[in-house]
VOBA-1610 file (N, C-alpha, C; in pm, whole numbers, padded with zeros to 5 digits, always signed):
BEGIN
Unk+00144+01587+01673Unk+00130+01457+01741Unk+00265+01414+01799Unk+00259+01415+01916Unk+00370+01320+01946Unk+00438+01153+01977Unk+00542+01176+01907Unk+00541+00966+01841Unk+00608+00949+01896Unk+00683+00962+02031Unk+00797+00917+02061Unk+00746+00777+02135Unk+00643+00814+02192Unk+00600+00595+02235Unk+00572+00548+02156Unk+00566+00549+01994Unk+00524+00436+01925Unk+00655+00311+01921Unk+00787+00368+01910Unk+00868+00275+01878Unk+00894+00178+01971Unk+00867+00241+02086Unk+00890+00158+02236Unk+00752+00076+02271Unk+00636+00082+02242Unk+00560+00034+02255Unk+00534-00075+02138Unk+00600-00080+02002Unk+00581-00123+01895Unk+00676-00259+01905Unk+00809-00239+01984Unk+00909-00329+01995Unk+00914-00401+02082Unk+00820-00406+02185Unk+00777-00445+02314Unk+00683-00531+02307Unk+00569-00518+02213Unk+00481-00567+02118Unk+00556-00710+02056Unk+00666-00619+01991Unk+00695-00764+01866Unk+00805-00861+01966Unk+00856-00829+02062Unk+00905-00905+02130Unk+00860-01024+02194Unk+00718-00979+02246Unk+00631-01102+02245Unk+00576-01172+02149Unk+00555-01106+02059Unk+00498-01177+01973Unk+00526-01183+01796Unk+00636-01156+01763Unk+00682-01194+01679Unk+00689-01328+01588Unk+00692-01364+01467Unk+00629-01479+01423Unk+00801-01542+01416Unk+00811-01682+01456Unk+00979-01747+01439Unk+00963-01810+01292Unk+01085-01689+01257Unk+01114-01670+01130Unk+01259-01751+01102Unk+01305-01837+00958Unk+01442-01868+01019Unk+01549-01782+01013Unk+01487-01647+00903Unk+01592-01564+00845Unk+01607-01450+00987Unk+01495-01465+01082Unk+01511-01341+01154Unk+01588-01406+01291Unk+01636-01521+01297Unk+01710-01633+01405Unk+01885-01525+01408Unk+01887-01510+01548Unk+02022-01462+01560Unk+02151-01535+01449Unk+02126-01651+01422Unk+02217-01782+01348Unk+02247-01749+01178Unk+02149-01645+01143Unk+02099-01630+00998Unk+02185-01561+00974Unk+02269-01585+00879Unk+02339-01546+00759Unk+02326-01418+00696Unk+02443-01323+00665Unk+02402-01223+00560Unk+02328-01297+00441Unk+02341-01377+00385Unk+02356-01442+00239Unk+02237-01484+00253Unk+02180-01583+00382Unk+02037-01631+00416Unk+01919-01527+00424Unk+01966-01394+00496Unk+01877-01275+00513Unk+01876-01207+00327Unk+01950-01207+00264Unk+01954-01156+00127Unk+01857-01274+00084Unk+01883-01354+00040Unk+01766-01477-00011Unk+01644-01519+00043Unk+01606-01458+00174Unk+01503-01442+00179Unk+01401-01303+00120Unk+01500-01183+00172Unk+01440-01090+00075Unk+01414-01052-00066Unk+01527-01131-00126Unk+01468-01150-00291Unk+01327-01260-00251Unk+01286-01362-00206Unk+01193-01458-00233Unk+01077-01400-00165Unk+01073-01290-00052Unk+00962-01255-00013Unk+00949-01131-00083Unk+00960-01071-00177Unk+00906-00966-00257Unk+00748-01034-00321Unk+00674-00971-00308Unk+00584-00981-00361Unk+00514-01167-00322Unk+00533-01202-00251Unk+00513-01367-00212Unk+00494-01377-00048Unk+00379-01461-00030Unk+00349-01497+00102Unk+00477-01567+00189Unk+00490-01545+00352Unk+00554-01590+00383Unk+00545-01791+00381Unk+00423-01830+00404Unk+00444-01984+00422Unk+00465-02041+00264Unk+00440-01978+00154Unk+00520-02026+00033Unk+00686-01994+00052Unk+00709-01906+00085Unk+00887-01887+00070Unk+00948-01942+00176Unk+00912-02029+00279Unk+00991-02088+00384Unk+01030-02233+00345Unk+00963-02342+00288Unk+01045-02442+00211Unk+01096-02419+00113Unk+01082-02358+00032Unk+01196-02264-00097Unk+01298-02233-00022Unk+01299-02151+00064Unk+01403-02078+00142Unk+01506-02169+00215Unk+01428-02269+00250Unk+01530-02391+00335Unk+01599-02464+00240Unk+01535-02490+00120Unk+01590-02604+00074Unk+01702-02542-00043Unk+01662-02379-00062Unk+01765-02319-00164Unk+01931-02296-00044Unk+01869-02254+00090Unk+02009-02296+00197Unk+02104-02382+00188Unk+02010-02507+00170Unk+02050-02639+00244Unk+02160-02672+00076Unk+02109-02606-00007Unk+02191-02667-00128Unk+02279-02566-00179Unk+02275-02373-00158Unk+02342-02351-00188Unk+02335-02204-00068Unk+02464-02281+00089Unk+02454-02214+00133Unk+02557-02116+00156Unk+02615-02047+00031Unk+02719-01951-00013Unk+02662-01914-00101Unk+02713-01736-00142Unk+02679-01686-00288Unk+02799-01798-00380Unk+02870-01836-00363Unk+02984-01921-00448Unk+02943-02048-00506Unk+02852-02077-00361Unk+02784-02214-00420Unk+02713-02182-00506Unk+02602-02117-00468Unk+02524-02070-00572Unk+02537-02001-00738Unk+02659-01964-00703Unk+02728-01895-00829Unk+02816-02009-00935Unk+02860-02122-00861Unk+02914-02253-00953Unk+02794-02334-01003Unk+02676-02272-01001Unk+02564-02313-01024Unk+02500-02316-01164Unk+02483-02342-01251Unk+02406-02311-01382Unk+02300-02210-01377Unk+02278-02124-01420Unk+02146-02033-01360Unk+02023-02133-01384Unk+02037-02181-01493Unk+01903-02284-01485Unk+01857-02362-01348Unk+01950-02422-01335Unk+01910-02477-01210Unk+01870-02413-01081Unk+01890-02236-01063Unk+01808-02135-00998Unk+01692-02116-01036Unk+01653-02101-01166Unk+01530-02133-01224Unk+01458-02240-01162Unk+01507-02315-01160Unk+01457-02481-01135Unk+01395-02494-00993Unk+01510-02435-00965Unk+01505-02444-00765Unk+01359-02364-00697Unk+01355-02266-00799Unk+01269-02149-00767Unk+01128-02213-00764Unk+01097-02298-00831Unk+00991-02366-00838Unk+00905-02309-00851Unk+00793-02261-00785Unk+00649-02183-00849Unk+00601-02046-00750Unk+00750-02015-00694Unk+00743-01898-00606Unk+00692-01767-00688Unk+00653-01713-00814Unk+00644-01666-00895Unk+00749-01558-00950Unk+00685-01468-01074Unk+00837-01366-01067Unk+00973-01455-01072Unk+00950-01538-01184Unk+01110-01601-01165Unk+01248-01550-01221Unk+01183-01428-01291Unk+01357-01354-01292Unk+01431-01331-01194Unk+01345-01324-01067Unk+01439-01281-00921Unk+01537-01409-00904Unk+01483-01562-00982Unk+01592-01664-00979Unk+01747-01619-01030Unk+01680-01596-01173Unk+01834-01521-01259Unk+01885-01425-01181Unk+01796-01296-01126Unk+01877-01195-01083Unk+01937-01257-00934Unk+01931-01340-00864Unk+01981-01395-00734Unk+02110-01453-00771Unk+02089-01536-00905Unk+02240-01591-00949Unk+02340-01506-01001Unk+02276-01435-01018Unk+02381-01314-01072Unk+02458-01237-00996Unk+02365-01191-00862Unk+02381-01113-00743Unk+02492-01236-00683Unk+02488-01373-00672Unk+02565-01424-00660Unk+02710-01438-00699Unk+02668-01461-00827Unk+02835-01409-00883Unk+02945-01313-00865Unk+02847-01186-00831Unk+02904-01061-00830Unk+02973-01043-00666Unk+02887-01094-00593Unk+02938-01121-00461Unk+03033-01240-00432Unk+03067-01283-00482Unk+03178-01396-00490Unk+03322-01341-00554Unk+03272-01299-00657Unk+03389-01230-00743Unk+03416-01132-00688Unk+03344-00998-00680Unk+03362-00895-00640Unk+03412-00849-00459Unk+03301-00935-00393Unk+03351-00906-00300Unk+03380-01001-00164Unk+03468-01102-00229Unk+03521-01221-00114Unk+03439-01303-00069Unk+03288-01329-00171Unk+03185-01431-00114Unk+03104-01391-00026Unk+03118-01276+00038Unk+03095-01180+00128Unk+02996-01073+00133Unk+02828-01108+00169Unk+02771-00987+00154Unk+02770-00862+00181Unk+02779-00750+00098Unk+02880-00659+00163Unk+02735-00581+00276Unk+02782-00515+00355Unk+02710-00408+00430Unk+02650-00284+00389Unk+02730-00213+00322Unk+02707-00060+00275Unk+02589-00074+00178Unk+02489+00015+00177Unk+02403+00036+00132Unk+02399+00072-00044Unk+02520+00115-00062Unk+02544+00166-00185Unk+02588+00023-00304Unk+02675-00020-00211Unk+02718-00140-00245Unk+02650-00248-00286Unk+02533-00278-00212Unk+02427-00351-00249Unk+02391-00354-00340Unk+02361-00202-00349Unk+02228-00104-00484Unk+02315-00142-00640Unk+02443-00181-00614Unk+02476-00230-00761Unk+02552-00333-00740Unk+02488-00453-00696Unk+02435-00597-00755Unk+02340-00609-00789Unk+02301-00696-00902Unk+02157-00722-00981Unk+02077-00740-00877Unk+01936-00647-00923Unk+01814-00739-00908Unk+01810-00712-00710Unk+01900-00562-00691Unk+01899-00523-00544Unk+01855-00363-00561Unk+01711-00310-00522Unk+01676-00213-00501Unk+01668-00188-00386Unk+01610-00022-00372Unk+01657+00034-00317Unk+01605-00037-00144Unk+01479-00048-00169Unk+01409-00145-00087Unk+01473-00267+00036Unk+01550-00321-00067Unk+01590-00476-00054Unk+01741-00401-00009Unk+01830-00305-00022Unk+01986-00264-00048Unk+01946-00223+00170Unk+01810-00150+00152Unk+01855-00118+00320Unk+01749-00248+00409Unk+01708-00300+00340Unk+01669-00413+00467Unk+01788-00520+00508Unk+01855-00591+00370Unk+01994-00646+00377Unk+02083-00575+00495Unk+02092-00453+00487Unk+02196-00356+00551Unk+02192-00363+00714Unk+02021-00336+00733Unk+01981-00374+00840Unk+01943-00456+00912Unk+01919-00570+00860Unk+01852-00677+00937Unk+02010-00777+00935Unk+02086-00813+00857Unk+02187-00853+00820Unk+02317-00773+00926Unk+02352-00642+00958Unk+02442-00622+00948Unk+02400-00532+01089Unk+02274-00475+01116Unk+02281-00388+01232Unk+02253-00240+01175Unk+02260-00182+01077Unk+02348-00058+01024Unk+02218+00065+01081Unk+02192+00206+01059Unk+02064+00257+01099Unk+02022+00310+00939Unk+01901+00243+00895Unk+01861+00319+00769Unk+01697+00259+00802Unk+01605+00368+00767Unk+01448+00302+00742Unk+01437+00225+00636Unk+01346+00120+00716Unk+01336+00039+00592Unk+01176+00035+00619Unk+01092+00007+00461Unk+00970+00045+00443Unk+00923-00063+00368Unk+00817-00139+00369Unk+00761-00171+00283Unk+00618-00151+00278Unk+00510-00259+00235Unk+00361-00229+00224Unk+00290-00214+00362Unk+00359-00311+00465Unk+00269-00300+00602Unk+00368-00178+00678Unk+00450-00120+00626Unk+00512-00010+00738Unk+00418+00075+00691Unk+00426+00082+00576Unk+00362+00268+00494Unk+00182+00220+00584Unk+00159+00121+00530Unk+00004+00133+00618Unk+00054+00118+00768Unk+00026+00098+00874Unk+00087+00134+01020Unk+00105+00312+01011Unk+00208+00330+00946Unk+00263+00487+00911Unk+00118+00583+00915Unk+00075+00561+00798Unk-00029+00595+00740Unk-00144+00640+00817Unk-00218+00507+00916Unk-00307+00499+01021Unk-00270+00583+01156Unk-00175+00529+01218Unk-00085+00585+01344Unk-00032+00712+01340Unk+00011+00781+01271Unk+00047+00907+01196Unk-00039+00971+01183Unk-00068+00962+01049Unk-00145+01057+00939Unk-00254+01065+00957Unk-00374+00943+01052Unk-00469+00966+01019Unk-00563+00907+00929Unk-00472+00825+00802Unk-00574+00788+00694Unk-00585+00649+00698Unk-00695+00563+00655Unk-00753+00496+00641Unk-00651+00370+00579Unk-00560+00409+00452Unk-00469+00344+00399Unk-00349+00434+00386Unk-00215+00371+00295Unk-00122+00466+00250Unk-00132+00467+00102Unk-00095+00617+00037Unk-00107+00627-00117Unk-00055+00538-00172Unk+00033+00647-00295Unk+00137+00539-00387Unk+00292+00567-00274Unk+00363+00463-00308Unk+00478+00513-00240Unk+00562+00595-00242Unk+00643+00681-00186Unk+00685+00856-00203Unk+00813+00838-00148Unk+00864+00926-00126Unk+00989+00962-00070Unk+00944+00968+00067Unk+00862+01046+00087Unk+00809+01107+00212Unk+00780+00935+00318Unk+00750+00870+00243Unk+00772+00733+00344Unk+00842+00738+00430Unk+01048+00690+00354Unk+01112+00695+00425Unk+01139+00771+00538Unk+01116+00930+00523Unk+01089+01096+00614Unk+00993+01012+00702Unk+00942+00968+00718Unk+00815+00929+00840Unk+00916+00856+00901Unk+00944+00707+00836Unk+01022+00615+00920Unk+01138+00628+01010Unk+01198+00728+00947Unk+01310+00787+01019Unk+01285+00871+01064Unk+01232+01004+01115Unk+01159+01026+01242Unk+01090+00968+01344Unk+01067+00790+01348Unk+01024+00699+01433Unk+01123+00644+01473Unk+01230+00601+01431Unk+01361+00522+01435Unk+01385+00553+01562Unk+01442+00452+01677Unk+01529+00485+01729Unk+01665+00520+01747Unk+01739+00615+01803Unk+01882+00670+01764Unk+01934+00508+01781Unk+01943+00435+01866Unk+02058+00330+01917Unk+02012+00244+01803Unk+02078+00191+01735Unk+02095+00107+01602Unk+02033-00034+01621Unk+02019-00114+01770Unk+01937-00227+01707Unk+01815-00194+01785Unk+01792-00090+01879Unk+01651-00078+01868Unk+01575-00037+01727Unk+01706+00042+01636Unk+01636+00113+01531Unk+01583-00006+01427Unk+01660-00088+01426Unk+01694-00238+01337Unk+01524-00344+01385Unk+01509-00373+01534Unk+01412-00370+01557Unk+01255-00311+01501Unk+01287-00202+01521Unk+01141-00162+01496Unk+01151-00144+01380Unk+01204-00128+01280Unk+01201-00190+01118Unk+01128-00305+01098Unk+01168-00399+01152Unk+01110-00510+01156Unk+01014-00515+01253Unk+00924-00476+01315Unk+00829-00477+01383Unk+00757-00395+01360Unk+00774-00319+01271Unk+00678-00234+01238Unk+00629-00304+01072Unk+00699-00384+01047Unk+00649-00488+00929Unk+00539-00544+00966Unk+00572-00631+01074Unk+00525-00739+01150Unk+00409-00685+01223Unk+00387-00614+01248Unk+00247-00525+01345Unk+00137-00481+01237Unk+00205-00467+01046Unk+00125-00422+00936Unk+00053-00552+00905Unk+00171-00663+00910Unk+00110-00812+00864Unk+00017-00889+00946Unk+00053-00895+01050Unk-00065-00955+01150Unk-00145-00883+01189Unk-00155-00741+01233Unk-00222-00689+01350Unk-00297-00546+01242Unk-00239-00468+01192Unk-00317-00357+01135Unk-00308-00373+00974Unk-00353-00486+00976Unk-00401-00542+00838Unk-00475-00453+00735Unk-00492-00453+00591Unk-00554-00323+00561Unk-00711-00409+00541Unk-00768-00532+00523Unk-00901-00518+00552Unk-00955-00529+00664Unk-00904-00646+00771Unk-00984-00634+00889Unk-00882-00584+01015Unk-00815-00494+01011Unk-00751-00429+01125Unk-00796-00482+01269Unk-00705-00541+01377Unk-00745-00598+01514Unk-00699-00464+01577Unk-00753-00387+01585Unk-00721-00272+01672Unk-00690-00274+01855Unk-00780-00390+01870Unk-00851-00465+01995Unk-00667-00485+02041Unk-00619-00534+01944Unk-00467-00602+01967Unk-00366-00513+01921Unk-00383-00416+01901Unk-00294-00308+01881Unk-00229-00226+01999Unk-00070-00231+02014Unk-00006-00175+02117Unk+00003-00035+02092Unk-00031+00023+02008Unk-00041+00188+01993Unk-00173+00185+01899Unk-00312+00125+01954Unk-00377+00159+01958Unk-00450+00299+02017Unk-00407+00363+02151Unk-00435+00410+02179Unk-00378+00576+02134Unk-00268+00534+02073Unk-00169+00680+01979Unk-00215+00675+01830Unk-00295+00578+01790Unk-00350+00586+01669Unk-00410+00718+01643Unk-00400+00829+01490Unk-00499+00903+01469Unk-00605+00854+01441Unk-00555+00745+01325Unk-00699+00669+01268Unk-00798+00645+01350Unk-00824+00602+01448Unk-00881+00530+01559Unk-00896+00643+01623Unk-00801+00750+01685Unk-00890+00868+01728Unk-00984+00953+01686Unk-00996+00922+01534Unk-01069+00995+01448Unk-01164+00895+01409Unk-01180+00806+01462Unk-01306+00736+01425Unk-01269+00623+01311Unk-01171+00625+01254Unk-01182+00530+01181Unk-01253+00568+01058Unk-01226+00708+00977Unk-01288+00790+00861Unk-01243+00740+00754Unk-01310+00689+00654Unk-01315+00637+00539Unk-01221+00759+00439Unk-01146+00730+00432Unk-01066+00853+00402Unk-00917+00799+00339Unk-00900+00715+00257Unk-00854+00578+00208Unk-00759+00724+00103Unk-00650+00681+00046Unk-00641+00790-00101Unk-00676+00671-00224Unk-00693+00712-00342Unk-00737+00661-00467Unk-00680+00533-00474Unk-00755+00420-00506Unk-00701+00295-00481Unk-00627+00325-00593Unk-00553+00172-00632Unk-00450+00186-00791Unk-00567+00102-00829Unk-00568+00068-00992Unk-00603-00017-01046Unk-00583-00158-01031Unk-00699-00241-01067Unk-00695-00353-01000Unk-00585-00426-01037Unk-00514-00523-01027Unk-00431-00603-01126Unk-00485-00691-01207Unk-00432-00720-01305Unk-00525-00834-01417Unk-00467-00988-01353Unk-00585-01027-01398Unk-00625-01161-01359Unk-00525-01258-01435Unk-00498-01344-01338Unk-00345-01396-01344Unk-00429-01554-01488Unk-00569-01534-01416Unk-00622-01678-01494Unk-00603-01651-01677Unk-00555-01733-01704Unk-00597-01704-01897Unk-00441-01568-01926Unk-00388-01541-01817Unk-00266-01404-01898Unk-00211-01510-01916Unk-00069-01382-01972Unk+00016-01423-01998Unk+00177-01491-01960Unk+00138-01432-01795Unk+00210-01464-01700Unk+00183-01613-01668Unk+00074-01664-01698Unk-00014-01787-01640Unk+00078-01848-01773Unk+00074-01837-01881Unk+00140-01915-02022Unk+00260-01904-02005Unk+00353-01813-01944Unk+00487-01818-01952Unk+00499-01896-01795Unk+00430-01905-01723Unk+00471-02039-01585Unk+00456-02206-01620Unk+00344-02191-01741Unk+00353-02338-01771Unk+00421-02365-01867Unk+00524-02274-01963Unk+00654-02332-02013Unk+00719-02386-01924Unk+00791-02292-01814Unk+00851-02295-01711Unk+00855-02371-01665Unk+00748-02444-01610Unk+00677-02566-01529Unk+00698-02685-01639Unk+00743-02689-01716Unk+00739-02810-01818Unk+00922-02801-01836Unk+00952-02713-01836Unk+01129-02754-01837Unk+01145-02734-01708Unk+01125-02658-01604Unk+01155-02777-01469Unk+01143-02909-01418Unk+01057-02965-01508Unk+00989-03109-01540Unk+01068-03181-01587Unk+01152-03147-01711Unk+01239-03216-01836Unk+01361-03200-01770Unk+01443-03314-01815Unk+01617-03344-01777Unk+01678-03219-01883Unk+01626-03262-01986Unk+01720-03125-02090Unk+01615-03079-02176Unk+01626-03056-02333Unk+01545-02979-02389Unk+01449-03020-02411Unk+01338-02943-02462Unk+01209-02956-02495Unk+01158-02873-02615Unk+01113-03006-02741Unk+01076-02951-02834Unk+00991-02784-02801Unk+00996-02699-02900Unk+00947-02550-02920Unk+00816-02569-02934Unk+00787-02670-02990Unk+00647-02682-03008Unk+00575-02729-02874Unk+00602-02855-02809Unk+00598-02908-02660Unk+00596-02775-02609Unk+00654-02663-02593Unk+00633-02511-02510Unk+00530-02469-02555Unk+00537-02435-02678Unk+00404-02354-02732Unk+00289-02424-02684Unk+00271-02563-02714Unk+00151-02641-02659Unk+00101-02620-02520Unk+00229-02581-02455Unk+00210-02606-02279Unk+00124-02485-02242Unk+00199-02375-02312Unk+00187-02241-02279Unk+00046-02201-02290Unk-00061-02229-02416Unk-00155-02175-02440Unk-00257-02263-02571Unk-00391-02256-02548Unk-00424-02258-02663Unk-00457-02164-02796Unk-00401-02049-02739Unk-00390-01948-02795Unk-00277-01930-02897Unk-00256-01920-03016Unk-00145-01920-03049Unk-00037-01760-03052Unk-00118-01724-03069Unk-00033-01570-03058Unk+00017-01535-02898Unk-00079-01617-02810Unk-00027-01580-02649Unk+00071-01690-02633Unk+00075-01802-02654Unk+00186-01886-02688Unk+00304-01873-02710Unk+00299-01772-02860Unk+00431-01741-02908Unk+00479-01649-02862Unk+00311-01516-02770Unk+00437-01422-02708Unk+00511-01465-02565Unk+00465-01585-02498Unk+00493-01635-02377Unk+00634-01687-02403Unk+00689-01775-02494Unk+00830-01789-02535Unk+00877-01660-02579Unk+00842-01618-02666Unk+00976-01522-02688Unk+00955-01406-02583Unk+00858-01373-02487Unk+00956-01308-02374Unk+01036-01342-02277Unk+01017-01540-02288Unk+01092-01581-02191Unk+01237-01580-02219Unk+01230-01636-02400Unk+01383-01617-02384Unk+01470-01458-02405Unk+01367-01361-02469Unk+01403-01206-02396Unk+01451-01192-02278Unk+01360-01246-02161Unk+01440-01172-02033Unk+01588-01318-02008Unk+01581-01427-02056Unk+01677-01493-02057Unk+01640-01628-01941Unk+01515-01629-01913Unk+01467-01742-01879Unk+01476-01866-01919Unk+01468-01876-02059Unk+01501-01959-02146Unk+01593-01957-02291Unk+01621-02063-02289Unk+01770-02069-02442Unk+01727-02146-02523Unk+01790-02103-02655Unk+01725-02179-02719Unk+01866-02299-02807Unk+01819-02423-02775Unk+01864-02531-02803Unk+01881-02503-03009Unk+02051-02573-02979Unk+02013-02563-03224Unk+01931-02700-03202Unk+01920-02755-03213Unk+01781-02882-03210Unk+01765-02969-03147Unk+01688-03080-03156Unk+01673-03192-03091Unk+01536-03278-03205Unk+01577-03422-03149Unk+01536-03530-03267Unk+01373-03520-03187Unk+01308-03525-03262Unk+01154-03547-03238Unk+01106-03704-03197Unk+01084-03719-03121Unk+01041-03867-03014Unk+00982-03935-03142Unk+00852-03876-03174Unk+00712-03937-03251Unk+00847-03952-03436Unk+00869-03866-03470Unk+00903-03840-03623Unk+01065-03859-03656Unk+01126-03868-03557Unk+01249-03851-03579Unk+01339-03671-03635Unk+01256-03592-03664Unk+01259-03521-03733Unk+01405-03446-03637Unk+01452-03369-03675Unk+01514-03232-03598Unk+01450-03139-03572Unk+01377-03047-03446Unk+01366-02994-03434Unk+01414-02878-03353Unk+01308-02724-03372Unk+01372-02652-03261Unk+01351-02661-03154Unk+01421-02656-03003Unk+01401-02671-02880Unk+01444-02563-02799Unk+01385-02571-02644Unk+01379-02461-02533Unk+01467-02525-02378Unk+01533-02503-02350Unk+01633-02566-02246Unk+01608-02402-02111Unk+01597-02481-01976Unk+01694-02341-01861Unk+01777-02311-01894Unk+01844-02174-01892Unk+01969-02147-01885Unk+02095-02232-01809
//
């Protein structure tokens, strides 16, 4: 098959019609483009765009952010989910302040060891931030890839062989290549969606295999479903969370356990993995409102 019009037809595409993003604004920040890609992992874009503004508007340096209490990253994060990416952002903060002049660095390697920066997130930073040429991949490239390419219906699990696709599409000149990184996101999210695909609106519709082949049910093995967020345990460890983002300072242990579950064993495991991954600390006590008593308590970091 030959791909050499997909990239030119793909970037031509997103030029018109690209969604105005603030992180993708010529004006945007290394530091702004990094904080958006920690907050859009796994999260819709119209949840992470007032998060995203208002974590700017208050801490728009890794320094600021790093004279920061991590709690109050916690805090900030509000109900974007996955809130270790709060801790690991403050951290990534620190390290970029200290380490390297406040200054997000460029190099790809460099990235890959600050917290809570894979491999993923080390070349989109690189590229969208800085210009540099590396593929960058996520869920709507590998599907695009997948269809337009290969032929299949969806893309597997994710491989090495991803990246090998993307970079045989790349263009040599660095911000066309930078471009269609990002437009080949953007063409997975709006346009070759994996349930209702607009083919109708597809600019390499016509270089599609999928679509030359009919559109063959020919999908590889779905993964397993994910468990239901209602009644887990993820659901009990957000409404601790949600109750000391609530509170000025600590909060009786018991007040958590209560929040968390009526379950008591899912309760108790919802605190102690929070303060495992370091979500939460634990206070030596606090006086009980109702009893006066001393008790134990749960504070942000």
């Amino acid at each position: 098959m030959d791909t050499t019009g997909i990239a030119p037809a793909v970037n031509a595409w997103y030029a018109r019609n690209a969604r105005e993003l603030p992180w993708r604004e010529p004006a945007a920040t290394p530091w702004s483009i990094l904080v958006s890609e920690f907050m859009l992992q796994q999260t819709q874009v119209d949840r992470v765009l007032p998060r995203w503004t208002d974590w700017l508007e208050r801490w728009p340096t890794p320094s600021a952010l790093a004279a920061a209490e991590p709690g109050e990253a916690v805090r900030a994060w509000d109900r974007l989910g996955y809130p270790r990416r709060a801790l690991w952002l403050h951290r990534a903060a620190v390290e970029i302040a200290e380490q390297h002049g406040d200054a997000v660095p460029a190099d790809v390697d460099q990235l890959l060891a600050l917290t809570g920066i894979g491999p993923y997130t080390a070349r989109a930073v690189s590229v969208f931030a800085f210009g540099e040429h590396h593929p960058v991949v996520d869920t709507n490239t590998r599907r695009v890839i997948a269809r337009a390419v290969h032929g299949r219906a969806a893309a597997g699990m994710p491989a090495a062989r991803d990246l090998e696709d993307m970079a045989a599409l790349l263009p040599a000149e660095p911000a066309a290549a930078a471009t269609f990184n990002a437009a080949a996101m953007e063409l997975g999210a709006i346009v070759c969606t994996a349930r209702a695909p607009r083919c109708d609106e597809c600019p390499i519709a016509a270089l599609c295999e999928w679509r030359g082949a009919g559109y063959p049910d020919n999908a590889p093995t779905k993964r397993p479903k994910q468990a239901r967020f209602e009644g887990s345990d993820r659901q009990a460890r957000g409404r601790v969370l949600a109750l000391l983002r609530k509170s000025a300072g600590a909060v009786s242990r018991a007040a958590a356990l209560h929040a968390a579950s009526d379950d008591p064993e899912q309760a108790e495991r919802a605190v102690t993995t929070l303060l495992a991954d370091g979500l939460v600390q634990e206070e030596t006590a606090i006086n009980d409102g109702e009893t006066g008593a001393v008790v134990p308590a749960l504070r942000l970091p």
